[in-house]
Structures are given as C-alpha cells and as structure tokens.
GUVO-318761 format. One line per field, with one value per residue (C-alpha): x, z, y. Coordinates in steps of 0.25 Angstrom, whole numbers. Layout:
! GUVO-318761
X <- (X ...)
Z <- (Z ...)
Y <- (Y ...)
This chain:
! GUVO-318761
X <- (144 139 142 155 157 152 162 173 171 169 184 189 185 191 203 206 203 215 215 206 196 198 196 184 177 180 173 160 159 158 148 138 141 124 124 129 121 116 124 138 133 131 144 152 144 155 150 149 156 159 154 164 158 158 173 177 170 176 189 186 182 195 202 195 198 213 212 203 213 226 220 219 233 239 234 236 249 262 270 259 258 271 275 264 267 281 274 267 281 283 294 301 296 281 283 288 275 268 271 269 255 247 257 254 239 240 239 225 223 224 210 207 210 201 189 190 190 179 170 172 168 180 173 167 181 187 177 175 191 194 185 189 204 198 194 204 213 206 215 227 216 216 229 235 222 230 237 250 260 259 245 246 256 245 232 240 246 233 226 234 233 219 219 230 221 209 217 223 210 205 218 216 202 205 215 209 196 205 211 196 191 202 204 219 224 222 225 240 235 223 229 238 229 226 236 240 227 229 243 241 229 237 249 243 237 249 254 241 244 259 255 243 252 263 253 245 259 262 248 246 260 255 246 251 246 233 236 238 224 217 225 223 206 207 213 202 192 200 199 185 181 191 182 170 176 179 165 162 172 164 170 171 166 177 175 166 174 186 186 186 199 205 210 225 225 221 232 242 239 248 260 258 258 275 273 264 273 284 276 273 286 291 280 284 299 294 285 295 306 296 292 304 309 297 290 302 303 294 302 315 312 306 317 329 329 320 310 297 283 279 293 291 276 281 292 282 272 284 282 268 268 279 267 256 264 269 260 252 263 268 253 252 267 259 248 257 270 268 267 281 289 284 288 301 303 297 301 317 313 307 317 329 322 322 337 338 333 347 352 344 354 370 369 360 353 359 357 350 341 330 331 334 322 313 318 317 301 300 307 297 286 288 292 280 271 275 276 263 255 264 262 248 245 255 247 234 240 247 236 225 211 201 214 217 215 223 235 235 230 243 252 250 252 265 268 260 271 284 279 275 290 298 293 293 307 312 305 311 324 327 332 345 351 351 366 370 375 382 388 398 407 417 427 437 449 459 469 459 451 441 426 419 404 395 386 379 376 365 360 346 335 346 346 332 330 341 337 322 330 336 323 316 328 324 309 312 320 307 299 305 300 285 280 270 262 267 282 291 307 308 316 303 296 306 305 292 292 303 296 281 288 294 282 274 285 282 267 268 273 261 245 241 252 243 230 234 237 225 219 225 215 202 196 195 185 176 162 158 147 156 167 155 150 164 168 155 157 170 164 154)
Z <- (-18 -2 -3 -6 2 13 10 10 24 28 22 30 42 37 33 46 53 44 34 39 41 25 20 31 24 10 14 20 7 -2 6 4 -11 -12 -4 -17 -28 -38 -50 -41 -34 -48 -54 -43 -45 -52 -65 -67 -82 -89 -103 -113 -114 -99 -97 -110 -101 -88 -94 -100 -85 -80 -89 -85 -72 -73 -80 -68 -58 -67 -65 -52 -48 -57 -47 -35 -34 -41 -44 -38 -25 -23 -26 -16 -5 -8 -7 7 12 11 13 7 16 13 -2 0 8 -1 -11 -3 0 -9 -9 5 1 -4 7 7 -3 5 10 -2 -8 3 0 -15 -13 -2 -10 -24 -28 -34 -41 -26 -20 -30 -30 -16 -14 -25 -22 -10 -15 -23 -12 -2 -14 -7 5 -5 -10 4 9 5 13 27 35 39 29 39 38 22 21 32 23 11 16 22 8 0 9 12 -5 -7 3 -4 -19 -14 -12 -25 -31 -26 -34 -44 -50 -48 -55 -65 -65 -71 -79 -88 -98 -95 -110 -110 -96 -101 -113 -104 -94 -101 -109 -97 -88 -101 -103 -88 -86 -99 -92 -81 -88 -94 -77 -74 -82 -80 -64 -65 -73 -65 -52 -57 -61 -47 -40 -49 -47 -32 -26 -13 -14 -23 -12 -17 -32 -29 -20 -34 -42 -30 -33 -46 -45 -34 -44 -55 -46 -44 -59 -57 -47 -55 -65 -58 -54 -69 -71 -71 -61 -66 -54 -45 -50 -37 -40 -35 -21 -7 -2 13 11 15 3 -6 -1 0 -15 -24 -15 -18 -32 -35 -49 -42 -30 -41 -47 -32 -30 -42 -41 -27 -31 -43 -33 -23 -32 -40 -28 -20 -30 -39 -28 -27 -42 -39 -28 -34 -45 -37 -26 -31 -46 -42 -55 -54 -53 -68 -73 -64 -69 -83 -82 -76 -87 -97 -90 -89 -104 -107 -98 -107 -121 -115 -107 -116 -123 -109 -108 -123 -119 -107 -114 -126 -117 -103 -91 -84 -98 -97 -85 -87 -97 -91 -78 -81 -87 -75 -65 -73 -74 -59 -60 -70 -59 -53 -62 -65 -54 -54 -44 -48 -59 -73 -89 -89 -77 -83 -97 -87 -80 -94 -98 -85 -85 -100 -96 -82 -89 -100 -89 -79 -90 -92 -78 -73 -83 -84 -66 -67 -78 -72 -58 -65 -74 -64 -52 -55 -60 -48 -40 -44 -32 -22 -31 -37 -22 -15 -27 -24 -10 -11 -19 -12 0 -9 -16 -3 5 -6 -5 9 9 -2 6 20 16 3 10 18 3 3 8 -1 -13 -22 -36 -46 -54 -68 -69 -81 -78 -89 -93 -93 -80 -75 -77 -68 -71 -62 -66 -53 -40 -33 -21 -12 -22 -32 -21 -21 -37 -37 -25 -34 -47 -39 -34 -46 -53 -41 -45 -60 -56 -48 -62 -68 -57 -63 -72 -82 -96 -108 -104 -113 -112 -110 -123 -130 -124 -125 -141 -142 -133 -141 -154 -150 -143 -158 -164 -155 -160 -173 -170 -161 -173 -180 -179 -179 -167 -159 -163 -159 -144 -144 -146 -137 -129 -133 -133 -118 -119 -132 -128 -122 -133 -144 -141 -138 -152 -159 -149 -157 -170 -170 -162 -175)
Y <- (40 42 27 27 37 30 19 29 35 19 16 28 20 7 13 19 6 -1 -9 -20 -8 -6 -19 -22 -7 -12 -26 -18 -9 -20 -29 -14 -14 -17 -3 5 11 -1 2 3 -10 -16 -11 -16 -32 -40 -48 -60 -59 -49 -46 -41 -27 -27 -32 -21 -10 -14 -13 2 4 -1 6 20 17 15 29 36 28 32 48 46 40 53 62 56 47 47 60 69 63 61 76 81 73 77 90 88 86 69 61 52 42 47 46 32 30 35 27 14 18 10 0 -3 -1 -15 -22 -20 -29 -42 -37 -34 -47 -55 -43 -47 -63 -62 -52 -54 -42 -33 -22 -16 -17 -10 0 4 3 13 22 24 26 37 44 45 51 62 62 65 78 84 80 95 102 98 107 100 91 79 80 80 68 61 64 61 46 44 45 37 25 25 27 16 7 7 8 -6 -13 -8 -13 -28 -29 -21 -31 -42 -37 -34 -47 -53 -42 -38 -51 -58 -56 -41 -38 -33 -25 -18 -13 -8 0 4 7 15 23 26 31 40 46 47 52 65 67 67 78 85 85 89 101 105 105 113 122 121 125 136 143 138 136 137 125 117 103 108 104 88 88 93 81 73 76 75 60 58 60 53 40 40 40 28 22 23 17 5 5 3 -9 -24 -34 -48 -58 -67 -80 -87 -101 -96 -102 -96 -96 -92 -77 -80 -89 -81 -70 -81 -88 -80 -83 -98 -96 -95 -88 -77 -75 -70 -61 -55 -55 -49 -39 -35 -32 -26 -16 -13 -9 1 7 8 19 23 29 39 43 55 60 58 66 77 79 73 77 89 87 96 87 91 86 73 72 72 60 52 55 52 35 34 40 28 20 23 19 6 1 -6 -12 -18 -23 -29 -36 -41 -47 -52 -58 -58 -48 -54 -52 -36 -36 -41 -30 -18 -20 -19 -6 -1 -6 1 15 14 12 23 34 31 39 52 57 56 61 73 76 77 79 65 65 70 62 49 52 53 40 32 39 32 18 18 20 10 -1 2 0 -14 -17 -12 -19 -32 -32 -29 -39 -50 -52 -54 -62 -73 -72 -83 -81 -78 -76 -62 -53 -60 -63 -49 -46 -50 -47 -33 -34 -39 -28 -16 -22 -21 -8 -2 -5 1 16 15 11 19 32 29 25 34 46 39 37 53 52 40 39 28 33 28 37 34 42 45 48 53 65 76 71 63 62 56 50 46 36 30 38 33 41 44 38 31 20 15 19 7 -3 -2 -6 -18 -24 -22 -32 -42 -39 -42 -54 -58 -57 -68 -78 -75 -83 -76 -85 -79 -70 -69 -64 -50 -48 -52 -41 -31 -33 -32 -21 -13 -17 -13 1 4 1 9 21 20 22 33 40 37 42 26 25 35 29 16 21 28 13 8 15 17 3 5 15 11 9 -7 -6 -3 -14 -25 -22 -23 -36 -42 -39 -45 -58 -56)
C-alpha cells in the first residue's frame, strides 16, 4: 500500500509537468513492478495461455469489476455530479466542460498505445493507471471543504481531469486485454451479461443516492455539499474493490511474433484500412451528436422543466431499467446477426428520442410533458443498450488480431475529439438561442371561431436537441459504408426483436420467466472448481 502510494505522489508530480510528464511516470512505474509485494508482482506477469478454469475465473473477475466500477460511476458522475456543480454555482459553459473531460482525457492514449506495444505488459498499465483514478476521486470528496465557489469549481475540474487522465490510460489496455481474453463468439453475449449485471447494480445505487440526498437536505439544509463528499467516499471506496479486482483478472500474453514496427505506423495503420476508417468515421458522428445534447438532458430537466433531483433520478432509472431487460437481447442479436445490423436498428431509436425532447415543451410545459419524458426514458434505454454493446463489440471485432490496442487505441481518440467539441459547443453557444424561437401553428377557422394548435416551437435547448438529431442521420448514413461478416437487413432484426420482446412477456408473467432472468446471471459467479468438474463430465 506505501508503495502505491508512493506512486501516487510520483503521478502528482508528473501530471503537473504535463502530459509527457504522465506518460514518462507511468513508464518508470512499470519498469519497478519487481519492487512490489511477490504475489502483486506475480498477479500482474501475463500468461503464457490460459487454462479453461483460468479464462472462466478471469471473466467472473471482469465481471465483478464492471459491478465495483458501475458503483463507483453511480456516485460520482452522471445526474449527481451535474446537480452539485450546478449547486457550486457552474455554468453552462462549465457543464459543457465537464462533460468533455474525459473525452479530452483520451488523447492520452497515443502514449498509451506506444507504452503497451513497447512493454507488453497490459495487466501493470491497467492497474497502476486505475488506481490512481480511484484516488483522485478524492478531490471530488473535498471540493465542498473550500472557502470560496471559484475555489470549489477549481478543485472540482482539477479532479476530474487528473481522474479522466489516468481513467484513459486504463481504458487503452483495458480493451485490448479484453480483446484476447474474452472468446470472439461470446464477446456479444458477455458483455452483455455484463454490462446488464452492472447497470442493475447501479440502477438500485442510483435510487439509494437520490433518497439519501433528499433526506440529507431535509435534515441538514444548511450543508447539503456535504451529502455528495459522503457519495463521492463511498464511490472512492467502490472503485478500489474495482481495482482489486482487476488485480485478480489473468492477462493473456502479446503474441512476440508480431513484428516491431515504427510508432507512427502503428498510429497511422487503421487509417489505411478503408473498412475501419468508416467505422471511425461512423463512430465519430455517432459521438458528437450524443454528446452535443446528452450532456444537457440533466440541466434541461432541472432548470427548464423545473423537475426535482429524485423525480429526475427516477426517469433515468426507468432507461437503465429498459437497459438491464434489453441488453442481452441486443447482445444475443449481436452474437447471432452481426453488430452493424444492431446498430442499424438501435441507433434510429436513439437518434429519434433525441428528436422527441423537442417536444416536452410547446412552448412550456403541458398534460403530456411528463408521460413523453417516461416514454423517451423507456425508447433511450432500450436503444442504448443495443448501441453500447453492438459499438463496443464492433471495434474488436474489425481490428486485426495482435493489432488491437492501436486500432481500438486510435478509434477512441478520434471519438474522445468529436465527443469532447460537441459539449463545449453546445455550453458556449446554448445560451444566445435564449431569445430565439421558431414555431409553427394550424389554425381552424370556422362559424364558431378559430383554434389554433401549435404543433412545433423550438426555442433555447430545442435548437441543439435538433442539430444532434441531424448529425446522428449523417452518423447512420456513415454506418452503412462499414462492412461487418454476418449482417443482415434490419427488418430481420426487428422481427426477431419484436418476436423475442413478446415472448420475453409472456415469461415475465410467469415464475419460470423470473428464474430464467436470475439465470442469466449466476453462471458468473459458480465456483471455477465446480464448472471444471461439470465441463469434464460432459467431455466424458
């Protein structure tokens, strides 16, 4: 623990030298990997192969880590970090910022990239890096314990980069270990599992949080900041056990036949290859237009419809609800059809229930604000299920084998750009629409009178809710330049989606429906030894 420590106070340092000052730390720290404890020192040694019992165990230990890291991410981004900046008195053009953080962050991963093709070793980068994430969640925990709101706002940025920073280095190794130790016809069907373990996890957080703050503000109104530095903890707390857990997870070794190659090749290869250049392309529309509006969701629904933070908590419980039940249909679908034909049906879904929050305002709100906010809650977490897993799975799936980290590497960097502009833009610019408006009116005329209906008027936030829809059709238009083994027409998927929805109904109604999602489950956490023996009776 001193040691880690010590490696902490040595990132400070780096940090505050700039990014080369990073990158040179994280090299240091795992050329001294002998200097750890022997069992860390062994855990982080990646294998030569794996043995079945060793790959089933890494993979209950990826799943526990998505489940410590889903925890962590409940309390400390999304809706509760937004309404406490909000709360420290932030901007528009802050929120924007925020939200661009760990997009930005990403740009870390070109040294990330060289780090892993130099060093081979995956397990220590990931490690080290998300350890140190973890603990500058801390800054997030003091932030309120300041005197002044600029000071606030300055301790609070300040943490979230130095967390985004180190969060993007962990990201870069993180997929590619993925990449070679999750087996390519389950990849879609596994994560999943677990992306859907996780979200449920965080789901019933979620809820836990938004009732413990309402209650924290009615007993203790006068220091309410105080409330979010305990969430803040706790989701410190939760982020280490997710680090521990990733300390536990086997790393299957680089293959050493790949040949050395100069670093601006390696960068520079997925560009050559035109199929991949469409799916970063595609991927960057897809990321600019999400996060050119979603990032605003939250603010919108506390300042312009004037929702309370439990009301808001609940309608996003209500999509990662819808996330939980779909998303392993989406990654079944994905498995069975292709990724590109998911996305070809979840992504319209999403794209329209961006449209749709056009209208929970004509122009204020009215008898079906709050049922249209419900339903585009439902529709957003139905679609994003299919297009978080389908994305993931797609990249690994079309970046060559022992090629991984930098394909996946620089796909996410094209996107940390696009998604890191869009907030930015949307948060300097949001506030001239205030004064603008564009709506369209029918009107009746007849013996008794004239009714009038209005049924368009776009003003302040309508304006980038709609310029979003618009590029995420250009994004969708970009999807069908990728070329994917195994997609089909969306209409096949749609069927099967729509029959497997109606069958999951019928079972939902019953006691074998419920055991069946329980299932679904449990297989991730069965003892190693038990599933060894059961694999070899049936070899028997």
């Amino acid at each position: 623990m001193l040691r880690l420590l010590q490696i902490g106070n040595d990132w400070l340092i780096g940090i505050a030298r700039g990014g080369g000052g990073v990158l040179r730390t994280l090299w240091e720290t795992l050329k001294t990997t002998q200097d750890m404890p022997v069992q860390v020192k062994n855990r982080l040694t990646p294998h030569d192969s794996l043995s079945a019992t060793q790959t089933y165990l890494g993979l209950s230990y990826v799943v526990k880590d998505g489940m410590a890291s889903q925890a962590m991410i409940a309390l400390t981004s999304g809706i509760l970090l937004v309404d406490f900046a909000m709360r420290l008195g932030a901007t528009n053009l802050v929120i924007g910022l925020l939200a661009a953080i760990p997009s930005f962050a990403q740009l870390m991963q070109v040294g990330a990239v060289y780090m892993v093709e130099r060093y081979k070793n995956r397990h220590s980068m990931v490690f080290f890096s998300s350890f140190l994430s973890r603990i500058f969640l801390l800054f997030l925990v003091f932030a309120p314990f300041l005197p002044t709101r600029n000071a606030r706002l300055v301790f609070l940025i300040g943490g979230l980069i130095l967390h985004a920073v180190s969060n993007s280095i962990t990201s870069c190794g993180w997929h590619s270990w993925m990449h070679d130790l999750v087996p390519t016809s389950k990849r879609g069907s596994f994560f999943s599992r677990r992306m859907g373990i996780s979200m449920g996890l965080g789901m019933i957080i979620t809820l836990v949080a938004g009732y413990f703050m309402d209650y924290w503000r009615y007993t203790f109104p006068q220091a309410e900041l105080f409330g979010y530095s305990l969430l803040f903890a706790l989701g410190t707390v939760a982020g280490l056990f997710s680090v521990y857990f990733i300390l536990m997870t086997p790393e299957p070794r680089i293959s050493s036949n790949i040949e050395h190659r100069p670093f601006k090749r390696v960068v520079s290869q997925p560009f050559r290859e035109v199929n991949f250049r469409n799916l970063i392309l595609f991927m960057s529309s897809w990321n600019f237009a999400v996060n050119l509006a979603a990032p605003f969701f939250t603010v919108y629904m506390l300042k312009r419809l004037e929702l309370s933070l439990t009301y808001v908590l609940l309608l996003s419980v209500v999509s990662q609800l819808m996330n939980v039940l779909f998303i392993r249909l989406w990654g079944k679908f994905s498995d069975r059809f292709s990724n590109k034909s998911v996305l070809r049906v979840s992504g319209p879904i999403f794209i329209f229930c961006i449209l749709a929050w056009t209208f929970t305002t004509l122009p204020e709100k009215y008898f079906l604000t709050v049922p249209l906010l419900v339903l585009i809650h439902i529709f957003t977490g139905i679609s994003t299920a299919g297009v978080t897993i389908s994305s993931l799975n797609i990249g690994m799936k079309l970046a060559p084998k022992g090629e991984a980290t930098a394909y996946l590497a620089t796909n996410n960097l094209i996107n940390a750009v696009a998604a890191g502009i869009a907030p930015i833009i949307g948060g300097q610019f949001v506030d001239s629409f205030r004064q603008r408006a564009l709506s369209w009116t029918i009107t009746w005329a007849g013996p008794e009178g004239e009714v009038a209906i209005q049924t368009l008027h776009f003003s302040h936030w309508d304006f980038f809710f709609f310029l979003a829809f618009l590029v995420g059709l250009y994004s969708l238009h970009r999807l069908t330049l990728v070329k994917e083994e195994g997609e089909v027409k969306e209409k096949l998927v749609m069927q099967e989606f729509m029959s497997e929805v109606k069958k999951g109904m019928r079972n939902l109604s019953s006691v074998g429906g419920l055991r069946s999602m329980v299932e679904g489950a449990y297989p991730i956490f069965r003892s190693p030894r038990k599933y060894s023996k059961k694999r070899s009776e049936r070899k028997t």
